[in-house]
Predicted model as a PDB file, atoms N, CA, C, CB and O in Angstrom, pLDDT in the B-factor column:
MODEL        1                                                                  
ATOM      1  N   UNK A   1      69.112  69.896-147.596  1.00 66.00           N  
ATOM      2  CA  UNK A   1      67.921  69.384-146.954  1.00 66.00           C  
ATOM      3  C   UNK A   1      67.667  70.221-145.697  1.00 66.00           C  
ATOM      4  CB  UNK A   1      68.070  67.861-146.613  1.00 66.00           C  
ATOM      5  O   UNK A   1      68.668  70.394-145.000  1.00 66.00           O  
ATOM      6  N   UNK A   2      66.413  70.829-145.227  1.00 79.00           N  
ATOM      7  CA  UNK A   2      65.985  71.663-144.404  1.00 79.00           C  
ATOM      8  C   UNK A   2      66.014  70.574-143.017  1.00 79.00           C  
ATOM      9  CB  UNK A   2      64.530  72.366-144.945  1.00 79.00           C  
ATOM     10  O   UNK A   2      65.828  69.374-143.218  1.00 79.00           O  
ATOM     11  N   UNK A   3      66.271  71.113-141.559  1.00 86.00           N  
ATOM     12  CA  UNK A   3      66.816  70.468-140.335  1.00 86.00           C  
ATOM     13  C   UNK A   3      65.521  69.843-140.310  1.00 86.00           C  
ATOM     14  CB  UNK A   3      67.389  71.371-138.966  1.00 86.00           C  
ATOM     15  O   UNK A   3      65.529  68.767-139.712  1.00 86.00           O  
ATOM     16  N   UNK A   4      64.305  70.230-140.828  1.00 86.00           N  
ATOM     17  CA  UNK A   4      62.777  69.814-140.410  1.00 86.00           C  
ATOM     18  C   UNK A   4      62.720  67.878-141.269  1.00 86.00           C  
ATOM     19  CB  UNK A   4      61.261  71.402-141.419  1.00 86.00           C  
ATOM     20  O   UNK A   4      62.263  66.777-140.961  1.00 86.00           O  
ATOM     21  N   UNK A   5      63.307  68.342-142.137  1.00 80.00           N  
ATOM     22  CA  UNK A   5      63.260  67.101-143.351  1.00 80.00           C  
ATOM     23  C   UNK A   5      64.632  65.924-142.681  1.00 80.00           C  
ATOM     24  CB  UNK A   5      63.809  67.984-145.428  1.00 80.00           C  
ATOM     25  O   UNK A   5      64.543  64.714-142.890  1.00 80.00           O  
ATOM     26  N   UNK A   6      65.656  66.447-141.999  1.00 85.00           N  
ATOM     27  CA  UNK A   6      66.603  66.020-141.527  1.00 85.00           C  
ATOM     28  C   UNK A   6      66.389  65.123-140.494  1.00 85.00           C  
ATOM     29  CB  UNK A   6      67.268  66.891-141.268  1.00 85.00           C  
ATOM     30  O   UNK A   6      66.835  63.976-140.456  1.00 85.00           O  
ATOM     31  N   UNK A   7      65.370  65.917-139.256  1.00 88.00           N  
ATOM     32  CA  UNK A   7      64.818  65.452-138.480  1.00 88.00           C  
ATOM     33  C   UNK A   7      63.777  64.082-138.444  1.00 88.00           C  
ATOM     34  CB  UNK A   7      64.456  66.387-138.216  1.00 88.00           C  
ATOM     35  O   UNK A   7      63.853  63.078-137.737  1.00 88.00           O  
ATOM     36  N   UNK A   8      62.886  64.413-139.380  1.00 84.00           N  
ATOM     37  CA  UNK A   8      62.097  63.355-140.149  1.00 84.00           C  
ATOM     38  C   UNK A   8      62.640  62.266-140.578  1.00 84.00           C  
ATOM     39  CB  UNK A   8      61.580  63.784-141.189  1.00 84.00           C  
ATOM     40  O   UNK A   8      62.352  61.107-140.279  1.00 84.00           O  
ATOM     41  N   UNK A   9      63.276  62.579-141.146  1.00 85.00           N  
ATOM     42  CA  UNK A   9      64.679  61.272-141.928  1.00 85.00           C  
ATOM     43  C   UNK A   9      65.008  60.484-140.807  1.00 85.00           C  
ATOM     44  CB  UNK A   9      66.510  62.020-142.584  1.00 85.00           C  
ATOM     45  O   UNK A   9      64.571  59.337-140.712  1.00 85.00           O  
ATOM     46  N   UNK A  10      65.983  61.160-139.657  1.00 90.00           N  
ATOM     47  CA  UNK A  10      66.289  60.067-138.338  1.00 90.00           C  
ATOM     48  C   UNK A  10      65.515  59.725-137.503  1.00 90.00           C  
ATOM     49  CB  UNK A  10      67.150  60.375-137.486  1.00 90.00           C  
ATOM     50  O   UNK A  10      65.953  59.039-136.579  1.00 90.00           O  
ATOM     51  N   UNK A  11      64.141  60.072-137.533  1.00 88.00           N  
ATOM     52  CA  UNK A  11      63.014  59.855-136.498  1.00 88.00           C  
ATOM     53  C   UNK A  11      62.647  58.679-137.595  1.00 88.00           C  
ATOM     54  CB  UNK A  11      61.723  61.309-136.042  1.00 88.00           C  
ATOM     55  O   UNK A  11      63.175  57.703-137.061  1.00 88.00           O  
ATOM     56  N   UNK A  12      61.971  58.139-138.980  1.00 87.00           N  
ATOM     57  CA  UNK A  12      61.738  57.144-139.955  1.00 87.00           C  
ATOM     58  C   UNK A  12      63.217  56.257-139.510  1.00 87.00           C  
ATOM     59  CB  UNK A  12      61.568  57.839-141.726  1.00 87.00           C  
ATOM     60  O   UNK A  12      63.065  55.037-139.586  1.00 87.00           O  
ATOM     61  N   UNK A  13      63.793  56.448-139.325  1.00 90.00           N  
ATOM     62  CA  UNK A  13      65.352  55.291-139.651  1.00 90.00           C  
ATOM     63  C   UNK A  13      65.087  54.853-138.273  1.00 90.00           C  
ATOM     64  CB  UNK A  13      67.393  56.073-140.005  1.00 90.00           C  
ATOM     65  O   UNK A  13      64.975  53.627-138.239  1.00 90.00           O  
ATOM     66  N   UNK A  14      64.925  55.493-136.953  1.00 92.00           N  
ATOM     67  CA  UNK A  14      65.160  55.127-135.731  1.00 92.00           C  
ATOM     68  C   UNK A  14      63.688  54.316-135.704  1.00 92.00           C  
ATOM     69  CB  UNK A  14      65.518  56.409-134.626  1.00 92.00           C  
ATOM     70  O   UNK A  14      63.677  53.277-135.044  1.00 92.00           O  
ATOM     71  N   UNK A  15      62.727  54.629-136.223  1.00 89.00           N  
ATOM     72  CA  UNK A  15      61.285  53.765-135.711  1.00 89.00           C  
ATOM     73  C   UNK A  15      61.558  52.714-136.863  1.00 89.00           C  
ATOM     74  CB  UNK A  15      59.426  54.729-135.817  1.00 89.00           C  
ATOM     75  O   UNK A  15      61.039  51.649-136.529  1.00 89.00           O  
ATOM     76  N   UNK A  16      61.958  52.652-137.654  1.00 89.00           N  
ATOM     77  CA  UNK A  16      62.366  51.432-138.264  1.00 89.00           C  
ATOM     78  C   UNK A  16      63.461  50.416-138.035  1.00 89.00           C  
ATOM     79  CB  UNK A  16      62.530  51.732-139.272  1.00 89.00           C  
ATOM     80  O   UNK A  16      63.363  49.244-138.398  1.00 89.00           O  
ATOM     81  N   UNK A  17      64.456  50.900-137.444  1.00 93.00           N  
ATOM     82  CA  UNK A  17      65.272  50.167-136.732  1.00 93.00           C  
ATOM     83  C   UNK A  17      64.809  49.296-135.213  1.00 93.00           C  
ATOM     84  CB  UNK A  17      66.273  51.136-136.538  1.00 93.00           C  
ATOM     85  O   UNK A  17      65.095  48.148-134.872  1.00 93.00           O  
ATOM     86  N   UNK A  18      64.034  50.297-134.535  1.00 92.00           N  
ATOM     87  CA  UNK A  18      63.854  49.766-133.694  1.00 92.00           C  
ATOM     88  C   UNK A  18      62.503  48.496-133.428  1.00 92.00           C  
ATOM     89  CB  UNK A  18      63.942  50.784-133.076  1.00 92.00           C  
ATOM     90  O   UNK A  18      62.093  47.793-132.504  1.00 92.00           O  
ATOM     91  N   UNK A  19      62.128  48.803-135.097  1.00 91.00           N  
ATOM     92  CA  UNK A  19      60.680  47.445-135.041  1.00 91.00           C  
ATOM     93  C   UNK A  19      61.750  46.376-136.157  1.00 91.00           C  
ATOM     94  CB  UNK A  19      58.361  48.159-136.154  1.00 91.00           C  
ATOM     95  O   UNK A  19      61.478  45.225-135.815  1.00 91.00           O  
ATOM     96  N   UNK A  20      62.442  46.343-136.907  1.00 92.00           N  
ATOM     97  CA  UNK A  20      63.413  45.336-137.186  1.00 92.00           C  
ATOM     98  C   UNK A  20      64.617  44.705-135.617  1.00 92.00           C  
ATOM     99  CB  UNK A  20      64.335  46.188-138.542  1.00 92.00           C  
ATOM    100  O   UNK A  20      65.337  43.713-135.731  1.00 92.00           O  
ATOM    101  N   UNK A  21      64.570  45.234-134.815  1.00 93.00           N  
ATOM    102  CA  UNK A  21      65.167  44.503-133.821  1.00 93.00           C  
ATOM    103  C   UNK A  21      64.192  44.199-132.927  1.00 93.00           C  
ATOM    104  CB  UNK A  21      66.239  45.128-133.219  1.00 93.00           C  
ATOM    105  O   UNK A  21      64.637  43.433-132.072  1.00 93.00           O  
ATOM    106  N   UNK A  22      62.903  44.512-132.740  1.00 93.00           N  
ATOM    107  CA  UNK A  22      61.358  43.892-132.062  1.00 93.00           C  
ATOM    108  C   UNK A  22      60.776  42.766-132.830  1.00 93.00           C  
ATOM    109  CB  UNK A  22      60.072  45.070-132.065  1.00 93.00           C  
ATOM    110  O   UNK A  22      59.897  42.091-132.294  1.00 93.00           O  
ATOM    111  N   UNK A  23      61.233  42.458-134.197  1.00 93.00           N  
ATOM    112  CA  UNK A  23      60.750  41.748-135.340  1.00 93.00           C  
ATOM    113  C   UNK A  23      59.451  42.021-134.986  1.00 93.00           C  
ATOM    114  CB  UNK A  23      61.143  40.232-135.567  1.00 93.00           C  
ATOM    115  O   UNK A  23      58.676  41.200-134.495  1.00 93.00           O  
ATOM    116  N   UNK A  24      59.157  43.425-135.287  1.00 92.00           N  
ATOM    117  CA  UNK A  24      57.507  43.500-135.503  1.00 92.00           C  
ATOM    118  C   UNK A  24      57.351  44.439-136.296  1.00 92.00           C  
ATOM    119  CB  UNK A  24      56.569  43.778-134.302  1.00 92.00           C  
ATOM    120  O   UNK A  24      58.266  45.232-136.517  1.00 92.00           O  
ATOM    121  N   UNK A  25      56.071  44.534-136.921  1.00 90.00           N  
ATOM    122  CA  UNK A  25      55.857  45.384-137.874  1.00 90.00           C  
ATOM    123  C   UNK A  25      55.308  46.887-137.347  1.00 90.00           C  
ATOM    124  CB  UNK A  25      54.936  44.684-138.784  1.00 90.00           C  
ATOM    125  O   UNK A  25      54.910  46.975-136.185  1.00 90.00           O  
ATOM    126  N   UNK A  26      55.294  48.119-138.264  1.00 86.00           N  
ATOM    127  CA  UNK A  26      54.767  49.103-137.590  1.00 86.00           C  
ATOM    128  C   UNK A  26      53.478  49.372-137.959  1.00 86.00           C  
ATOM    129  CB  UNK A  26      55.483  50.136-137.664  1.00 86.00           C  
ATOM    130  O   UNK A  26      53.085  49.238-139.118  1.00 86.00           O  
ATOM    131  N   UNK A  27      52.523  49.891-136.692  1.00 87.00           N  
ATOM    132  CA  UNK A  27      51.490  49.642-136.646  1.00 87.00           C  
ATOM    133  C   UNK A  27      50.782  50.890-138.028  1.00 87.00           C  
ATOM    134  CB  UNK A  27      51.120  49.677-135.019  1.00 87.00           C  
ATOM    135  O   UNK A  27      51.348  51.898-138.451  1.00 87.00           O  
ATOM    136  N   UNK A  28      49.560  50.395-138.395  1.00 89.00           N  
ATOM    137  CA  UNK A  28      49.671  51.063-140.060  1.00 89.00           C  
ATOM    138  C   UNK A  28      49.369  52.438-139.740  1.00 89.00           C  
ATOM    139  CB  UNK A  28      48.437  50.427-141.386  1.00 89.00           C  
ATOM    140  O   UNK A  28      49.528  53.298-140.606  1.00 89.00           O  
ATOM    141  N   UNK A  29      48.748  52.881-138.023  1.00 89.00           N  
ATOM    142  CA  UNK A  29      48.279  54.780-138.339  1.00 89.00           C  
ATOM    143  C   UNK A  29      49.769  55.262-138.182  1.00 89.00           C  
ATOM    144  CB  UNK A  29      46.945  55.830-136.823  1.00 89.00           C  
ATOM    145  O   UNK A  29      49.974  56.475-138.222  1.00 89.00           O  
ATOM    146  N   UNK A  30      50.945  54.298-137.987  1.00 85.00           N  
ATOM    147  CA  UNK A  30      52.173  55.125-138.281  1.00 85.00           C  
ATOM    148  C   UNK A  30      53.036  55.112-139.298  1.00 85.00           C  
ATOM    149  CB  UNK A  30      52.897  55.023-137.472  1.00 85.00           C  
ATOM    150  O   UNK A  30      54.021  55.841-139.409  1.00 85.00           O  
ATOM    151  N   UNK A  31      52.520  53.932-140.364  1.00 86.00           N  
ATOM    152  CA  UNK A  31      53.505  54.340-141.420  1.00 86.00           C  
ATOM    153  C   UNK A  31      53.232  55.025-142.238  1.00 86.00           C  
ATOM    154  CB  UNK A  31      53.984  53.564-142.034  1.00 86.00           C  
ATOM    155  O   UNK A  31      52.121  55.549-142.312  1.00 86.00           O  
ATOM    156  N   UNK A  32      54.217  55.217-143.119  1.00 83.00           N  
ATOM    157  CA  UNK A  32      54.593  56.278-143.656  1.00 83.00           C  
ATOM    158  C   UNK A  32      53.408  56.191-145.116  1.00 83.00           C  
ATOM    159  CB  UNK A  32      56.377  56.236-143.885  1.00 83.00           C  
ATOM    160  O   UNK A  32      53.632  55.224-145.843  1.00 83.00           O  
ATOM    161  N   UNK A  33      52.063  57.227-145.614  1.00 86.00           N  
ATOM    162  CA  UNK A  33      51.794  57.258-146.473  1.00 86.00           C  
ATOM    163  C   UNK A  33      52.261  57.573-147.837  1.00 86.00           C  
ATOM    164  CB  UNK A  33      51.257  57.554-146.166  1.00 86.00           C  
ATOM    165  O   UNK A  33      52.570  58.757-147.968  1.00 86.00           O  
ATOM    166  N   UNK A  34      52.426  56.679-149.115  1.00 86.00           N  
ATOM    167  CA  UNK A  34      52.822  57.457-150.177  1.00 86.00           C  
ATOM    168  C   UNK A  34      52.727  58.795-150.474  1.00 86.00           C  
ATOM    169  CB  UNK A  34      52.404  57.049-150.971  1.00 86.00           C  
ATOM    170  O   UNK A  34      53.734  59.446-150.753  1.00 86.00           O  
ATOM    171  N   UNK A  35      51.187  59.468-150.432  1.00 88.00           N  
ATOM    172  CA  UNK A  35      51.515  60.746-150.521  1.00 88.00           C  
ATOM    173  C   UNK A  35      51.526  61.642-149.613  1.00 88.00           C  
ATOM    174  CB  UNK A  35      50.973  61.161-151.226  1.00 88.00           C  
ATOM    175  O   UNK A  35      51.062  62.758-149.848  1.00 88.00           O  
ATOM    176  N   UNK A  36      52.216  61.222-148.047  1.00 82.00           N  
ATOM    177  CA  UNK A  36      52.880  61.709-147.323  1.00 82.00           C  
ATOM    178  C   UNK A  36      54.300  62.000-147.268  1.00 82.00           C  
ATOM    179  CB  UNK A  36      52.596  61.251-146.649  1.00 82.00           C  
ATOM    180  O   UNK A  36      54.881  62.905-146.669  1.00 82.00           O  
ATOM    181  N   UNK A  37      54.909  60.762-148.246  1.00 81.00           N  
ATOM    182  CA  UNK A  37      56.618  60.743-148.157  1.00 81.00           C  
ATOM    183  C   UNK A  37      57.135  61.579-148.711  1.00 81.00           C  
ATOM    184  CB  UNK A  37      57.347  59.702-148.646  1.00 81.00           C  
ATOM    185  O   UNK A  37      56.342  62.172-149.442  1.00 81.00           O  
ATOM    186  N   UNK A  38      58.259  62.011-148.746  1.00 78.00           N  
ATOM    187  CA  UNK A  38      58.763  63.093-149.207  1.00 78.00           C  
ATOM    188  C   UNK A  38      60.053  62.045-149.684  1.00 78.00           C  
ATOM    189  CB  UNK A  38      58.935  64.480-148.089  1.00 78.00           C  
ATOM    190  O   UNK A  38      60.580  61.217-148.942  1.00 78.00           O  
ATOM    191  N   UNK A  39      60.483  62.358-151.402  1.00 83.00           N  
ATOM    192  CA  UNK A  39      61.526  61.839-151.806  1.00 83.00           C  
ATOM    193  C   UNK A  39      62.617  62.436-151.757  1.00 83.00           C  
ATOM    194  CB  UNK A  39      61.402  61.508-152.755  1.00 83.00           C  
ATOM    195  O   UNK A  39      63.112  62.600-152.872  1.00 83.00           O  
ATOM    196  N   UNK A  40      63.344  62.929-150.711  1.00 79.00           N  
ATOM    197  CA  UNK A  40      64.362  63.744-150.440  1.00 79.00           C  
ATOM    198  C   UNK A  40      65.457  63.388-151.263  1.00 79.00           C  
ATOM    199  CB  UNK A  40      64.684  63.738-149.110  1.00 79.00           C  
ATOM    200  O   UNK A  40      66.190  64.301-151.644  1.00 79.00           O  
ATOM    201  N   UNK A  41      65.804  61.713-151.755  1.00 85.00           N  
ATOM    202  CA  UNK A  41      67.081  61.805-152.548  1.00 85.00           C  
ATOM    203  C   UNK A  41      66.679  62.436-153.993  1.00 85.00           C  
ATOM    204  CB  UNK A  41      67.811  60.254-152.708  1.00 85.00           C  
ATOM    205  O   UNK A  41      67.739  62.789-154.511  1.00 85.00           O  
ATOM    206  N   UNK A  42      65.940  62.633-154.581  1.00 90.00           N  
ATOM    207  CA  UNK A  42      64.904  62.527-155.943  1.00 90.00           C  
ATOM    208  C   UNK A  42      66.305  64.212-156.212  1.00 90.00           C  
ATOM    209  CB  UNK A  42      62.204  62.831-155.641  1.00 90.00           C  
ATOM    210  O   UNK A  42      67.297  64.216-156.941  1.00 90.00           O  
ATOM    211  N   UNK A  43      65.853  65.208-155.427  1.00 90.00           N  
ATOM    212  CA  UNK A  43      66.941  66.772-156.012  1.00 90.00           C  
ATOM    213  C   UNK A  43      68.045  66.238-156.322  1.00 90.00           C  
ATOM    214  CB  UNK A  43      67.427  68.130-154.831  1.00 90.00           C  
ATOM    215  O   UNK A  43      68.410  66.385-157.489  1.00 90.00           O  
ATOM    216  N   UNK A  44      68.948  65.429-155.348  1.00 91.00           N  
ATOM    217  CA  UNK A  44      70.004  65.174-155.430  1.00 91.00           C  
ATOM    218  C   UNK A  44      70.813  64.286-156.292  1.00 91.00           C  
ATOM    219  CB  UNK A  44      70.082  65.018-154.584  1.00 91.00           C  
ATOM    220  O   UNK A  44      72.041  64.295-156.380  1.00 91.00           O  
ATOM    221  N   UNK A  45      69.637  63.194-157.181  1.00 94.00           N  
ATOM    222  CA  UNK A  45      69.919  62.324-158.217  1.00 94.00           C  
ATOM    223  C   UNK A  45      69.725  63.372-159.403  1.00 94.00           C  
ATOM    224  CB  UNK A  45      68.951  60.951-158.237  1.00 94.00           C  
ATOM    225  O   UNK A  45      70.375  63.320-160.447  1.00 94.00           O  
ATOM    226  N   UNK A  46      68.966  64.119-159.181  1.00 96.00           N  
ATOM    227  CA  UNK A  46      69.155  65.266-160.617  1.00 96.00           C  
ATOM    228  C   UNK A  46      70.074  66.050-160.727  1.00 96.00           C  
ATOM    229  CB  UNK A  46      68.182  66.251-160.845  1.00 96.00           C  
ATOM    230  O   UNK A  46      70.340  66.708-161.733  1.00 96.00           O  
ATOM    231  N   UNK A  47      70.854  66.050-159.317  1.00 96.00           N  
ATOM    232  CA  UNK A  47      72.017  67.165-159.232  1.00 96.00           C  
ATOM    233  C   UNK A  47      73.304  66.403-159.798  1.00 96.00           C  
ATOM    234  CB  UNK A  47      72.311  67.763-157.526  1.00 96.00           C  
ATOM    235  O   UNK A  47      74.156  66.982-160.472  1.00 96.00           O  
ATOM    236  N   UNK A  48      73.356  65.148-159.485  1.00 97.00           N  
ATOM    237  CA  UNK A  48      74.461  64.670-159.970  1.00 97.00           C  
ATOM    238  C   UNK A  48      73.808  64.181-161.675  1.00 97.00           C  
ATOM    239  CB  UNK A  48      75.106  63.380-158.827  1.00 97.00           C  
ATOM    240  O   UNK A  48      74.374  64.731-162.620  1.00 97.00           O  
ATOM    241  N   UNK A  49      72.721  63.233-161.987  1.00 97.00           N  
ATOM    242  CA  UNK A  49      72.529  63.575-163.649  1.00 97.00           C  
ATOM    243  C   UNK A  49      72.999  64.591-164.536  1.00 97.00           C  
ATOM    244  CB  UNK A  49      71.358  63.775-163.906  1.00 97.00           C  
ATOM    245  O   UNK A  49      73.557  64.193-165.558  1.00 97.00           O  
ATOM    246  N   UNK A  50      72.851  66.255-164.294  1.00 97.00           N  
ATOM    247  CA  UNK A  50      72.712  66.769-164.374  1.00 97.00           C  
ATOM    248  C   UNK A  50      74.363  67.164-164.289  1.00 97.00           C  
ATOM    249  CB  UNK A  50      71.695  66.919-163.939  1.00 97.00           C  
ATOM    250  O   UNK A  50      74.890  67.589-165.318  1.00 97.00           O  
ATOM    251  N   UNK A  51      74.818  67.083-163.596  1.00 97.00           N  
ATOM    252  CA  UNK A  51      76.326  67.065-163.626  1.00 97.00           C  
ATOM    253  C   UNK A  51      77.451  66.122-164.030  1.00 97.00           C  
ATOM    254  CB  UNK A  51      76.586  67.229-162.608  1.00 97.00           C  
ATOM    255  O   UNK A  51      78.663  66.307-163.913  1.00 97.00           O  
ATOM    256  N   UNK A  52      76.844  65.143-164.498  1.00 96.00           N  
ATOM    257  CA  UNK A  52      77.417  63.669-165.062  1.00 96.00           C  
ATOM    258  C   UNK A  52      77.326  64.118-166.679  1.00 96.00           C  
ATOM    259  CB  UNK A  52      76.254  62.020-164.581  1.00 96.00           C  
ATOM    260  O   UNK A  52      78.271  63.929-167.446  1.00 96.00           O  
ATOM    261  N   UNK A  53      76.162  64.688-167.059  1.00 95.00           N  
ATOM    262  CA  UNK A  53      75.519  64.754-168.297  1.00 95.00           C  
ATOM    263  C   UNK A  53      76.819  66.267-168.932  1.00 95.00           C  
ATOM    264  CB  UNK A  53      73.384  65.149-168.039  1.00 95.00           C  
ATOM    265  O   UNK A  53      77.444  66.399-169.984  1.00 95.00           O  
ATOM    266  N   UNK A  54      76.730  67.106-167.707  1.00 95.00           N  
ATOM    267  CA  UNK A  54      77.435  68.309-168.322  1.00 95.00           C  
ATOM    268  C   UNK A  54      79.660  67.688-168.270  1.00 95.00           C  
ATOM    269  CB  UNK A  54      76.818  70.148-166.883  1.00 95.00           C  
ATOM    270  O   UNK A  54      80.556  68.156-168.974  1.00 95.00           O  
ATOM    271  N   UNK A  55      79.760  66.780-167.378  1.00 94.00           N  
ATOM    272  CA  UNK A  55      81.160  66.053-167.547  1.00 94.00           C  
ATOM    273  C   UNK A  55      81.241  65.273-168.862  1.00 94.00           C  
ATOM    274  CB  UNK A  55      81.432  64.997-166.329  1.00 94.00           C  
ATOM    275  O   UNK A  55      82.309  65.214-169.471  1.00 94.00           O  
ATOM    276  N   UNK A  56      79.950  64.574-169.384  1.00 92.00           N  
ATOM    277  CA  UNK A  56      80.277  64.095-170.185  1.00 92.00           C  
ATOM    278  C   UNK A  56      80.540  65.246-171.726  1.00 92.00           C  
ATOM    279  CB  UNK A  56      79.352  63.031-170.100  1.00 92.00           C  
ATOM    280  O   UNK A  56      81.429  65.245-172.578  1.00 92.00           O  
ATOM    281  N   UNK A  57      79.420  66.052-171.553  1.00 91.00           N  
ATOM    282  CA  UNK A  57      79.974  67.438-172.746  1.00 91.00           C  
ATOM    283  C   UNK A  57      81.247  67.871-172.472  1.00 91.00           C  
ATOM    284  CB  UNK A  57      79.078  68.964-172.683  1.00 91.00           C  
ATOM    285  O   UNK A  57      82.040  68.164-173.367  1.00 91.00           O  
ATOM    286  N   UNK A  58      81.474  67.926-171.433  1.00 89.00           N  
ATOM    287  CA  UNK A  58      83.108  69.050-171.405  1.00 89.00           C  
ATOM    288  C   UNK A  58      84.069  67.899-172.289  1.00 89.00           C  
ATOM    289  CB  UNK A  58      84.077  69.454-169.186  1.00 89.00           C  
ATOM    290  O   UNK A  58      84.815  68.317-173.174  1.00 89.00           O  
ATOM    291  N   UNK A  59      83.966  66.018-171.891  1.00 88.00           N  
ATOM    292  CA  UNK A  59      84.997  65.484-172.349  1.00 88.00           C  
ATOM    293  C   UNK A  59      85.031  65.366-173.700  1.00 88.00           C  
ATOM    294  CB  UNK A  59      85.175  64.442-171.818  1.00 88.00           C  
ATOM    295  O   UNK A  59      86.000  65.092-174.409  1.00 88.00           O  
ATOM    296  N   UNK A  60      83.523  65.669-174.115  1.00 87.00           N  
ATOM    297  CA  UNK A  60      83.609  64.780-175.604  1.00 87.00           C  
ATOM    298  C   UNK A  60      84.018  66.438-176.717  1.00 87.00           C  
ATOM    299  CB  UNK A  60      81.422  63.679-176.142  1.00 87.00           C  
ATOM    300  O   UNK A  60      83.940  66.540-177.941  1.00 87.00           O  
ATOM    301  N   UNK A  61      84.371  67.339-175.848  1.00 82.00           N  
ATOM    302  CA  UNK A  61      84.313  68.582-176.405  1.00 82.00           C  
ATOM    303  C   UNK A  61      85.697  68.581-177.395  1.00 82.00           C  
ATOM    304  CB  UNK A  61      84.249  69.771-175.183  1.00 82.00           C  
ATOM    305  O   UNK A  61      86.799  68.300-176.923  1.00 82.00           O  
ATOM    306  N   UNK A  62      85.546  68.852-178.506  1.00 82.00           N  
ATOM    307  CA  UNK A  62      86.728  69.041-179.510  1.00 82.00           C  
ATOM    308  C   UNK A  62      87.657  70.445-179.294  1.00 82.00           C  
ATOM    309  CB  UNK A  62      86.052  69.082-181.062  1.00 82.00           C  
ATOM    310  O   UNK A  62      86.898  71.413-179.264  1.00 82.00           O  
ATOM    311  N   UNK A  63      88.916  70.794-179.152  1.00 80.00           N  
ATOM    312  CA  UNK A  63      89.305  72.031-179.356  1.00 80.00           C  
ATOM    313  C   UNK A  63      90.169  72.638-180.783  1.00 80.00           C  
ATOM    314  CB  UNK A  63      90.017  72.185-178.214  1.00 80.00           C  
ATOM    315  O   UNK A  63      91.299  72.223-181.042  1.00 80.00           O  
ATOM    316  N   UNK A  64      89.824  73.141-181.206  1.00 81.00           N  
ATOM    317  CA  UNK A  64      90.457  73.478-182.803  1.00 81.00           C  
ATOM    318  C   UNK A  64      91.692  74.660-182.735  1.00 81.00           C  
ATOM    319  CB  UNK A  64      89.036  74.206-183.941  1.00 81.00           C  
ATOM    320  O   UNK A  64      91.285  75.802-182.522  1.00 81.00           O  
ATOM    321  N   UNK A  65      92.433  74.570-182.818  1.00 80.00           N  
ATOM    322  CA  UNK A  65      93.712  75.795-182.478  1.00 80.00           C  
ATOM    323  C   UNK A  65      93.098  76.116-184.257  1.00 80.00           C  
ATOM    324  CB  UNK A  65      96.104  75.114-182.001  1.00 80.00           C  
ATOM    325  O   UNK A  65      92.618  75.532-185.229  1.00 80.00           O  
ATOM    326  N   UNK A  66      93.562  77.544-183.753  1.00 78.00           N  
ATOM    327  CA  UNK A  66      93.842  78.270-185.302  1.00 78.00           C  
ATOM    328  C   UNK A  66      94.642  78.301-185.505  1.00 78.00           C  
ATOM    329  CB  UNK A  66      93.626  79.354-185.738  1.00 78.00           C  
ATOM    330  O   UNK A  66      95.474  78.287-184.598  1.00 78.00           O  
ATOM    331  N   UNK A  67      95.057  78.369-186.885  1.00 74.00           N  
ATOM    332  CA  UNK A  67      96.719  78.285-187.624  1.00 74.00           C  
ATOM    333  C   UNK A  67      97.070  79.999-187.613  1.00 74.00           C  
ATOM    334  CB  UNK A  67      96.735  77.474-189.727  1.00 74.00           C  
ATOM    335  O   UNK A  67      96.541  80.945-188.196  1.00 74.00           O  
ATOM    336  N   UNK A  68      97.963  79.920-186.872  1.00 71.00           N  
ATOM    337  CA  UNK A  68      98.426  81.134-187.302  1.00 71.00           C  
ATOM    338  C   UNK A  68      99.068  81.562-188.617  1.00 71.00           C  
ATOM    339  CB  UNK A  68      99.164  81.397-186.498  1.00 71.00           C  
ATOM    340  O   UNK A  68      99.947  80.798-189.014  1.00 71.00           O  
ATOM    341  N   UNK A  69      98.771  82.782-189.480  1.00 64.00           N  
ATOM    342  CA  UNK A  69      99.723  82.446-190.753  1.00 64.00           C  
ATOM    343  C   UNK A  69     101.040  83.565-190.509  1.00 64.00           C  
ATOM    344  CB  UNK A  69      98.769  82.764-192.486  1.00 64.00           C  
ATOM    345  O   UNK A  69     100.817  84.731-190.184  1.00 64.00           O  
ATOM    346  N   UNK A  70     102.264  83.090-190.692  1.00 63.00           N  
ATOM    347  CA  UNK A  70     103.109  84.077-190.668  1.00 63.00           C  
ATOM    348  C   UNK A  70     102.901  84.579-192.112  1.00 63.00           C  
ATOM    349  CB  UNK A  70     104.539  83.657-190.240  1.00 63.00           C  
ATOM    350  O   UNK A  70     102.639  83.994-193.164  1.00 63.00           O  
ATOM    351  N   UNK A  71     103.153  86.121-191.725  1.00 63.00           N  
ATOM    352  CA  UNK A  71     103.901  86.768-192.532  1.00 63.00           C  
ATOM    353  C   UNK A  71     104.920  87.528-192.491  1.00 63.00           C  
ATOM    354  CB  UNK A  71     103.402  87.221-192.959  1.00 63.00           C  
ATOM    355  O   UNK A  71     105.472  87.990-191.492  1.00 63.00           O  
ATOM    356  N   UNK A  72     105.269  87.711-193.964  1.00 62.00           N  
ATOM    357  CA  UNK A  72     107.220  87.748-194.319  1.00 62.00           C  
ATOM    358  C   UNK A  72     107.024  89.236-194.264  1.00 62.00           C  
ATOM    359  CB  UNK A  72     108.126  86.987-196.247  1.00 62.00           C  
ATOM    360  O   UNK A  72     106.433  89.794-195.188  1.00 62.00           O  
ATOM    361  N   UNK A  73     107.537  89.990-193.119  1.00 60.00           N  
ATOM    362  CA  UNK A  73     107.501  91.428-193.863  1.00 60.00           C  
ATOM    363  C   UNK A  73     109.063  91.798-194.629  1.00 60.00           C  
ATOM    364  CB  UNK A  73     107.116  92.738-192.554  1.00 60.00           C  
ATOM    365  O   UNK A  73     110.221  91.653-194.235  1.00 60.00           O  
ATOM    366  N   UNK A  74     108.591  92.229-195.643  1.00 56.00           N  
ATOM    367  CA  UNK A  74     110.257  92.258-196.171  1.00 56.00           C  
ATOM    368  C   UNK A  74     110.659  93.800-196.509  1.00 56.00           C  
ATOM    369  CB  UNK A  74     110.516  91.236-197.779  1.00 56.00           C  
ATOM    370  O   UNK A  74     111.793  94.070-196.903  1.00 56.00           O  
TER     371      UNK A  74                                                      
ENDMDL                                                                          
END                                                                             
């Protein structure tokens, strides 16, 4: 996540914290518009899908040894 998006993130948590301990609501030219928000966890749920999905191939993966055949040299 870029420091700009980071920043954003604790500036939203801190103005929301601080109107849940005012018990007041925030006034509406400051909240946050839908297609203003940015779903920052959204990469990171695909990163782990995406890596859950490839754990589950590695386990269900079969390994087949080949038979070696001796032979008799005589």
């Amino acid at each position: 996540m870029s420091t700009t998006l980071e920043y954003l993130r604790v500036l939203l948590d801190a103005n929301g914290f601080q109107c849940s301990l005012s018990h007041q609501l925030l006034p509406k030219d400051q909240q946050t518009k839908p297609e203003e928000d940015y779903l920052y966890l959204t990469p990171i749920i695909k990163q782990i899908e995406q890596e859950s999905k490839e754990r589950d191939d590695l386990d269900s993966l079969v390994v087949n040894k080949k038979k070696k055949e001796i032979q008799k040299a005589y």
